[in-house]
C-alpha positions as CSV (number, residue, x, y, z in Angstrom):
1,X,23.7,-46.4,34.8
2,X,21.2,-49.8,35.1
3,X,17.5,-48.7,34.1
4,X,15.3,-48.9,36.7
5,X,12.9,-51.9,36.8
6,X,9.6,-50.5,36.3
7,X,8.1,-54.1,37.7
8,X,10.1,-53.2,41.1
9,X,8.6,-49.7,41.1
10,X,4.7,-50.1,40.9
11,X,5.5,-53.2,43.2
12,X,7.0,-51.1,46.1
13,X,4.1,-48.2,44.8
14,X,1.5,-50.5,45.4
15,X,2.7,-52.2,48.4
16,X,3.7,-48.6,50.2
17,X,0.9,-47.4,52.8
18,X,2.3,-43.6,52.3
19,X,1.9,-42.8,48.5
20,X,-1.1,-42.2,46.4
21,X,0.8,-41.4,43.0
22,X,3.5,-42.9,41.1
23,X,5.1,-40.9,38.2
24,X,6.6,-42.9,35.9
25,X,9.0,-40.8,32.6
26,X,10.3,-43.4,30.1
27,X,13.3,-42.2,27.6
28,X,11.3,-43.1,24.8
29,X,7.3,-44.1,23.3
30,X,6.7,-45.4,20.3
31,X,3.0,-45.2,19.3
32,X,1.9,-47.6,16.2
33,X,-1.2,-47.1,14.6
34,X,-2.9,-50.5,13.3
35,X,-5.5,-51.5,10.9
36,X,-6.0,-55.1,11.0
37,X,-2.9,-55.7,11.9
38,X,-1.3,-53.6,8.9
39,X,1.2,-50.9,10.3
40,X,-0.1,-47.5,9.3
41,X,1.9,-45.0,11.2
42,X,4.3,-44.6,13.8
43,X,5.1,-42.0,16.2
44,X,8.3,-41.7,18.4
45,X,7.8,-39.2,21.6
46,X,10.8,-38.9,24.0
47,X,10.4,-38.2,27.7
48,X,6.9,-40.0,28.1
49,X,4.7,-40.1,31.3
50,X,2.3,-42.6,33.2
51,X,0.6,-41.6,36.1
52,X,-0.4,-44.4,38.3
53,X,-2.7,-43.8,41.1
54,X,-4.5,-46.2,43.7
55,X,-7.8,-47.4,43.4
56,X,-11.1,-46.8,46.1
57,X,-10.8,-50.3,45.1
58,X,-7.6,-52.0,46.7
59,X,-7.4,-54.9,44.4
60,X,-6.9,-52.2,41.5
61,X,-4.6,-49.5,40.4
62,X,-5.3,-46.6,37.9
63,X,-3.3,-45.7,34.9
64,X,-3.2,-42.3,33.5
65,X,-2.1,-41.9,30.1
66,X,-0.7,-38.4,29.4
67,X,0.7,-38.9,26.1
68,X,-1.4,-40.1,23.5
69,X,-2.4,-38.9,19.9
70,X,-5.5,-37.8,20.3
71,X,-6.5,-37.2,23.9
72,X,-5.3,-38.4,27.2
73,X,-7.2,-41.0,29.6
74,X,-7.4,-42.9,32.6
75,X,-8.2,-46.8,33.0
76,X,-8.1,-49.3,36.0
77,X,-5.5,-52.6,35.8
78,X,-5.3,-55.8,38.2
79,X,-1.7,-55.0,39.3
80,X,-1.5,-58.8,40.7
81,X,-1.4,-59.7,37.4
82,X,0.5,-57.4,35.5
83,X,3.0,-57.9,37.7
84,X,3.0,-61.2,37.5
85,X,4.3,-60.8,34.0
86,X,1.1,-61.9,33.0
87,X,-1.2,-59.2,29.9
88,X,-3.5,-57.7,32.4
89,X,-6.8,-56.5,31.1
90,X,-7.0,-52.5,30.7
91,X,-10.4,-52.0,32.6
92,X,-12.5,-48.9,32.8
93,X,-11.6,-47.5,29.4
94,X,-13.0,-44.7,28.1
95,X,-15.2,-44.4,24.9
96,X,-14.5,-45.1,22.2
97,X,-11.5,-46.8,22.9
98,X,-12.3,-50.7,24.2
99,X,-10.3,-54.1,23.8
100,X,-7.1,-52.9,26.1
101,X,-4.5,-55.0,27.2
102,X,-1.6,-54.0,29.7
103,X,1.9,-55.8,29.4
104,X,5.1,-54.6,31.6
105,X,8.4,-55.8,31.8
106,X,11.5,-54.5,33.4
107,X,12.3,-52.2,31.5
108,X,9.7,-51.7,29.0
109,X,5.5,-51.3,29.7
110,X,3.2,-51.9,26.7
111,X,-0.5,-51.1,26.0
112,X,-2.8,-51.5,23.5
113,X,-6.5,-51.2,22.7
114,X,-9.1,-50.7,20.0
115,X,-10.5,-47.5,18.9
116,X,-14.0,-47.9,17.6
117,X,-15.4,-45.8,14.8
118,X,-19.1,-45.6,14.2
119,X,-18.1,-47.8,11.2
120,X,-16.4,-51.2,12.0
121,X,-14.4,-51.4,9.0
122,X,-12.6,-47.9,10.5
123,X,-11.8,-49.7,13.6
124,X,-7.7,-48.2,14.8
125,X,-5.4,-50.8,17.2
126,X,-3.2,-48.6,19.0
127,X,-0.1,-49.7,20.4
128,X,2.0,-47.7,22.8
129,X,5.6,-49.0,23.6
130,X,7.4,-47.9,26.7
131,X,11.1,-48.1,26.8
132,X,13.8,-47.7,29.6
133,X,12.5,-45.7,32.3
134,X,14.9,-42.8,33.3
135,X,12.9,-41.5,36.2
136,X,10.5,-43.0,38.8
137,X,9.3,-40.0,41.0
138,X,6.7,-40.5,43.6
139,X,4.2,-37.8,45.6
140,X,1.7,-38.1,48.2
């Protein structure tokens, strides 16, 4: 069975008059924990979830984040440029977490941003790694 493209999906999402939500389940999430670039840990989660939902704002879409390490969270992309396979700028992110960048592919969607600690020298790089979608489901 062909994965399906998860460019194709938030396209037709976005461009559909009749949904508000977008459900996306990938097979597999790898979350890397960085410090200065160094690898610290690594995470593998199986059966992972974004929530995409439009924007008051129709030049943005919403992203929720439902599986993280610490606590799930919601920011705002420029889907004209994600999709264009350009890094799209994660915008409205919630503190402490800053610096996010929003890359998707066909079959793989990748995020990462900066978690800053009251002491710089602490500061995280999170990366979460989305591979082959296995579900697309969409509500109202």
């Amino acid at each position: 069975m062909t994965p399906i493209s998860i460019l194709e999906g938030i396209q037709n999402f976005w461009e559909s008059n009749s949904h508000t939500t977008l459900e996306l389940t990938f097979e597999t999430l790898e979350i890397t924990l960085l410090n200065h670039g160094n690898p610290l840990d690594k995470h593998i989660r199986r059966d992972a979830e974004l929530i995409l939902q439009k924007s008051k704002d129709s030049t943005l879409l919403t992203m929720d984040v439902v599986d993280n390490l610490v606590f799930p969270f919601l920011f705002a992309f420029d889907p004209k440029e994600a999709l264009a396979g350009k890094t799209a700028s994660m915008q409205k992110l919630p503190r402490p977490l800053n610096h996010g960048s929003l890359g998707i592919k066909p079959h793989s969607l990748e995020l990462e941003f900066t978690i800053e600690p009251p002491e710089k020298q602490r500061e995280l790089r999170v990366r979460h790694s989305y591979k082959l979608p296995s579900e697309v489901l969409k509500f109202g």
